[in-house]
N, C-alpha and C positions, 0 to 999 in steps of 0.2 A: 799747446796746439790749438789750431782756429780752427774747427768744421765747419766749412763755408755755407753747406747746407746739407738737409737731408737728417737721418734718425742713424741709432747705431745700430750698426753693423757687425756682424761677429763672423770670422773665415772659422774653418776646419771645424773645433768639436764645437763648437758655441752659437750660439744663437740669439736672435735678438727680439722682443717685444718691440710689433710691426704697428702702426694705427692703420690696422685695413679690415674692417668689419667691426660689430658691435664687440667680441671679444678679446680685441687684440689692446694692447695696453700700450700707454707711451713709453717714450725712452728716458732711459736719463738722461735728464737734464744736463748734468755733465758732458757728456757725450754727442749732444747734440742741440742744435738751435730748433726751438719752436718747425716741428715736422708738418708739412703739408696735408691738408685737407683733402685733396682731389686725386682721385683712384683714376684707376683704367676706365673706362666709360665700359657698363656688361656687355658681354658679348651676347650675342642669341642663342638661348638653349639649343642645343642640335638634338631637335626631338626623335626624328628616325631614328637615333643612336642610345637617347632614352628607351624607344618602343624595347629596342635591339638587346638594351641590356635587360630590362624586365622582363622578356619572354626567355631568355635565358638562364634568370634569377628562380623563375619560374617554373622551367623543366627541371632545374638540379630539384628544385627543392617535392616538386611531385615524383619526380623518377629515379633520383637517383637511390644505387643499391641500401644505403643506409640514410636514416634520418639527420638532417643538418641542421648547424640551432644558428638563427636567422643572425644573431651577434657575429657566430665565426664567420657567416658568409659575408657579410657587410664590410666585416674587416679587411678580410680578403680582396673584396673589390674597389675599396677606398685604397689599402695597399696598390692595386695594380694601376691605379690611377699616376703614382709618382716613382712603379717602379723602374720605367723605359726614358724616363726625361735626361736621368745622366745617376750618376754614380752619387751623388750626394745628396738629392733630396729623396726624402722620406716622411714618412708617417708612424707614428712616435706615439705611444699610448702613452696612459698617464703616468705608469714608471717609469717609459723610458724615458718623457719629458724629465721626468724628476732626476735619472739619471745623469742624463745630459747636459743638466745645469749644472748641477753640483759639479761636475768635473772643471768649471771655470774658476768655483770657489776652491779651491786645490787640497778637499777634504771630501772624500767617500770610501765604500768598501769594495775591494776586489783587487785585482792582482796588478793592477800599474800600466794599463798599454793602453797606446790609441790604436784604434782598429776603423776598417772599413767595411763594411757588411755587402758581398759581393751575390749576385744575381743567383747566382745557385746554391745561397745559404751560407756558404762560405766564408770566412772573416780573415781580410787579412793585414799584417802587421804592418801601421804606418810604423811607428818608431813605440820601444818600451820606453816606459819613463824612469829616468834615474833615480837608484837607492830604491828600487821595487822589488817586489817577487818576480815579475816578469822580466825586468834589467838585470837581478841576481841569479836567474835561472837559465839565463843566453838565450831569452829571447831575441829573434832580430827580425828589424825592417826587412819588407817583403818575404818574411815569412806567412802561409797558410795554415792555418788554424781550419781542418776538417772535423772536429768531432772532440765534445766535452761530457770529460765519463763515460768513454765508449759508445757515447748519441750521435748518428749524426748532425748536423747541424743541419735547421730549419727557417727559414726568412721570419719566422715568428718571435723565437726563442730562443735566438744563436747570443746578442747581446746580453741581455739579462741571466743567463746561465753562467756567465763571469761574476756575478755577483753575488753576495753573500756576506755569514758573519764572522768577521775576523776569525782565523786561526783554523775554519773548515777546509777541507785541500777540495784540490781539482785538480785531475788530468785532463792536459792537453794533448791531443794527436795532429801532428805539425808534418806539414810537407814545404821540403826548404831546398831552392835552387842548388844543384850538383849531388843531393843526397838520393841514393836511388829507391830507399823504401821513408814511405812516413816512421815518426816515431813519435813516442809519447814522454811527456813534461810533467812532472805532477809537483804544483806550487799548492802554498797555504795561502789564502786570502789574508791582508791586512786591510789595516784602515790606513790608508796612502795621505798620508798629509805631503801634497810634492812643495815640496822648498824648490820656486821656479827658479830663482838667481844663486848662483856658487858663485866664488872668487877668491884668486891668491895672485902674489908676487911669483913672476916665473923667474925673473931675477931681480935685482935692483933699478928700478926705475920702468920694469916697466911691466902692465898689468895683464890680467887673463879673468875676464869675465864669462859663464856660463849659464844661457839662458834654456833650459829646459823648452818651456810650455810658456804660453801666456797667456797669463790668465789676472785677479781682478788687484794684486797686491802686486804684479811686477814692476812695472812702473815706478812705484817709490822705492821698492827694494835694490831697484837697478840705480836709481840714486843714490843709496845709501850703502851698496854695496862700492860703485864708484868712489864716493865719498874716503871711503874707508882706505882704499887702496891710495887713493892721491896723499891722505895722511902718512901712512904710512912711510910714499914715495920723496916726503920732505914738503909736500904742498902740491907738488905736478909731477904727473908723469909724463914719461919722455914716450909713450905709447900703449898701446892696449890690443890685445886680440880679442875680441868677439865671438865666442865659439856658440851658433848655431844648430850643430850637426843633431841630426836625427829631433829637431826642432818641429814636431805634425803642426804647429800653427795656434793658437786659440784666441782670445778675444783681440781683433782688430786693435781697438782703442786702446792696445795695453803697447803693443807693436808702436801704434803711433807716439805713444808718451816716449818711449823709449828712442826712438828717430827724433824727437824733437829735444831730447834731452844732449843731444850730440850734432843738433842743426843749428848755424843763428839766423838759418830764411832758406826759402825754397821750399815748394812743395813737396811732399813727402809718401802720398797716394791721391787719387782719384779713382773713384767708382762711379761704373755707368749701368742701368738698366733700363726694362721700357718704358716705367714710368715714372716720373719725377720724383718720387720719392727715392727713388732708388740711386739718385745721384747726388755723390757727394765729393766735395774737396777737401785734404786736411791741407794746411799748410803749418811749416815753422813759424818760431815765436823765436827775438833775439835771445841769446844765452846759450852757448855748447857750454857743457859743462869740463868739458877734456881741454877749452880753451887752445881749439884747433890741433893739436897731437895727434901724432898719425894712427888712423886705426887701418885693422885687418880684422875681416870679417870670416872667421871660416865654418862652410856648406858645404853639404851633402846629399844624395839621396834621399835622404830623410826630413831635410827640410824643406816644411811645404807652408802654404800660405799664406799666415801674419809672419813667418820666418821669413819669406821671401818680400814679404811688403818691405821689412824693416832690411834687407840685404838692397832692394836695389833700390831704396828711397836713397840710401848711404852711396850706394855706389853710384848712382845718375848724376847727383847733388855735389859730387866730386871731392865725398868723404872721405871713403873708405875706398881701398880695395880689397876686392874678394879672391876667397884663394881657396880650392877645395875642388869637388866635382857639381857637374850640371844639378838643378837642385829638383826636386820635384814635380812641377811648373803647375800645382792648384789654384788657378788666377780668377776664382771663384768665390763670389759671398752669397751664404747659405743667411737663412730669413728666419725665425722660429716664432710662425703664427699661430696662438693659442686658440682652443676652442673651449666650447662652452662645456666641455665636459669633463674636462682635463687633459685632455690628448691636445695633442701639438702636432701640426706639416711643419716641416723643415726643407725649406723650397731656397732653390738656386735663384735668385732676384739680379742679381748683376756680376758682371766680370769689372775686376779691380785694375789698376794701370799704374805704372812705375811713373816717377815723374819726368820719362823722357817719352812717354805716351805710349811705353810699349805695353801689350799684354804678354804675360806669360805663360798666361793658360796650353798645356799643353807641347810648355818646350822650355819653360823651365827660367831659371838663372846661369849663363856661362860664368864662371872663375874669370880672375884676369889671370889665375895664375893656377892652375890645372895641377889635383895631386892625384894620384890611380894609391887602392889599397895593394898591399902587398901581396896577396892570394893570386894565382893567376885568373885570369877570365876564365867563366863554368863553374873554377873550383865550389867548396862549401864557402870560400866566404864571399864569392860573387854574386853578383845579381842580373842575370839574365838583362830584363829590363825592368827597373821598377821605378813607374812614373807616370804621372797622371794619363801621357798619353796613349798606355798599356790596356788602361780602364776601358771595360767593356762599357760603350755607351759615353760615353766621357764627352764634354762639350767639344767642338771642333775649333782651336787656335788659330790665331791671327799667320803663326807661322811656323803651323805645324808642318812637318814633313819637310823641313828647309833640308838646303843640300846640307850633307856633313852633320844629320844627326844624330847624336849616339846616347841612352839615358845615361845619367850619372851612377857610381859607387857609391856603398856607404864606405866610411871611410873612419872606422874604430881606434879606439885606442890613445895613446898619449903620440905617436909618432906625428899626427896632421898637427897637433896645436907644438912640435918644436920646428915644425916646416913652418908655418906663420909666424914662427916669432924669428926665424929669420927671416922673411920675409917685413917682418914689421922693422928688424933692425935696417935691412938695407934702406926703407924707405928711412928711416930717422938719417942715417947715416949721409943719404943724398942729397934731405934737406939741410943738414949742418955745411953741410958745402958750398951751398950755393949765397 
């Protein structure tokens, strides 16, 4: 992959070390060409707004009915500072930075799921990750997570209360589209080592790859699990399905290796923000490793971000075709600038673009080839609407609200990946004919 310019980048749980201020660290080098020097130009303090907040700072802490300790208030007010901007930037103490990162490296403690930490404390389910306590227990996408061990949940302490040392339980109190009362989940926490790439033969000659999460080992794995499969196949396979589904997104650059391991040219993302740093182009490097063989890519509801980077790099590029439902549409790259004291912002710095310049933010990935789950719409295993553009506060789309839009399904089970493989057969089938 080229990164034509600009530092990395991380979509969904990941973040990245920004060079904007004295704390912020550089990128990898891998990842990136020599990052630019030159910021935003400051803005001017709005000092009325200063006065505004310190006589306020200042009544709670003479007036109010009980004593405040100046740390909780300060948090609180550095909190409200990123909690109205959009759904995914935050402010991150020095656990949760710590947490946060670790989930890239695809080893920490706690029960398996990405979540989103919603305006009322709230958490709720992008996608559980497979072979977890949370994927073994029926977690599901667009489930609400109200209250852990009978707490409710806090804008403080809702994340970190998932976490813990292997083998101690927790209950969950979950409210889940079609069901009419919450109920409770009680999982044991592991230590989640996620093996992001799965793969098998679905028949002879032709492959089924599964990308969970991505995160800092995908990329070669997705080589070497490819690799594996082509052996098998005699040297080549006559095609491959791509299963995506319930994919929350994580490191960008893991997304990109993996589009460029299945491109021989063509861009494959660009991101834009307001300021130059924040803009970058990947493009392809020659070499598909599939040595052009038809893929099918299949999505879901559940996949959001660097899922969707690596779906419609494939599908613009006139890779792949996609086959599933509308996918999440988080067309959003989140920042993770470090502070001096170990806490971390994790700030929305630019929206990402397909390389036919669309954004998705907010509407998603269309199928070329539309499957619906089996449950009827409402039921338990529907989803109302679960998708970025649901998000209270959520960036506003290029084309959001277009006529004829409807969120996506999740879409479980083994039935979507034998709908793609016929789908993948008809394409092999078309090409031998012509």
């Amino acid at each position: 992959m080229r990164p034509v310019s600009s530092a990395l980048l991380l979509l969904a749980l990941s973040g990245a070390a920004w060079p904007w201020g004295a704390q912020a660290q550089d990128a990898d080098a891998d990842d990136a060409v020599a990052a630019p020097t030159e910021a935003a130009p400051p803005s001017r303090v709005p000092l009325e707004e200063i006065q505004r907040y310190v006589a306020v700072y200042n009544a709670i802490k003479q007036g109010y009915v009980d004593p405040v300790d100046d740390h909780k208030l300060m948090q609180s007010a550095v909190r409200g500072l990123l909690l109205d901007l959009d759904p995914h930037s935050a402010y991150l103490d020095k656990d949760d930075a710590e947490s946060f990162n670790e989930q890239t490296s695809g080893a920490y403690d706690g029960i398996g799921v990405e979540l989103l930490q919603q305006q009322d404390g709230s958490l709720r389910v992008i996608a559980p990750i497979d072979d977890t306590p949370a994927a073994r227990a029926g977690i599901r996408a667009g489930d609400i997570i109200t209250a852990i061990d009978g707490k409710p949940l806090s804008a403080l302490d809702g994340m970190r209360m998932l976490h813990g040392n292997p083998g101690t339980r927790v209950v969950l109190t979950i409210e889940r589209e079609g069901q009419a009362k919450p109920f409770d989940v009680t999982l044991s926490r592991e230590t989640i080592r996620v093996t992001s790439v799965r793969s098998k033969m679905l028949e002879p000659g032709y492959g089924y790859v599964r990308i969970s999460t991505f995160q800092a080992d995908t990329g070669p794995d997705f080589a070497t699990q490819l690799g594996k499969l082509q052996a098998q196949a005699g040297g080549k396979l006559r095609g491959l399905v791509l299963d995506l589904r319930s994919n929350p997104g994580g490191l960008l650059s893991a997304a990109v290796q993996v589009a460029d391991d299945l491109l021989d040219a063509g861009t494959i993302v660009s991101t834009r923000g307001r300021i130059p740093i924040s803009d970058a182009v990947f493009k392809a490097s020659p070499g598909d490793l599939m040595n052009a063989a038809p893929v099918v890519v299949l999505v879901d509801a559940g996949s959001a971000s660097a899922s969707e980077v690596l779906a419609g790099a494939l599908h613009d590029n006139g890779r792949a075709r996609v086959v599933g439902s509308r996918t999440f549409g988080k067309g959003s790259v989140q920042t993770l600038l470090p502070l001096g004291n170990g806490d971390s912002v994790k700030l929305t710095t630019a929206r990402y673009y397909t390389p036919s310049g669309k954004s998705i933010q907010a509407s998603g990935i269309v199928p070329d080839v539309a499957l619906s789950p089996d449950a009827p719409a409402g039921s338990a295993e529907g989803l109302a609407d679960y998708s970025e553009a649901a998000l209270p506060g959520h960036l506003r789309g290029d084309d959001e609200g277009a006529e004829g839009y409807s969120a996506g399904s999740a879409l479980p089970g083994d039935k979507p990946v034998t709908q793609a493989l016929g789908e993948l057969k008809r394409i092999v089938s078309s090409t031998t004919k012509r």
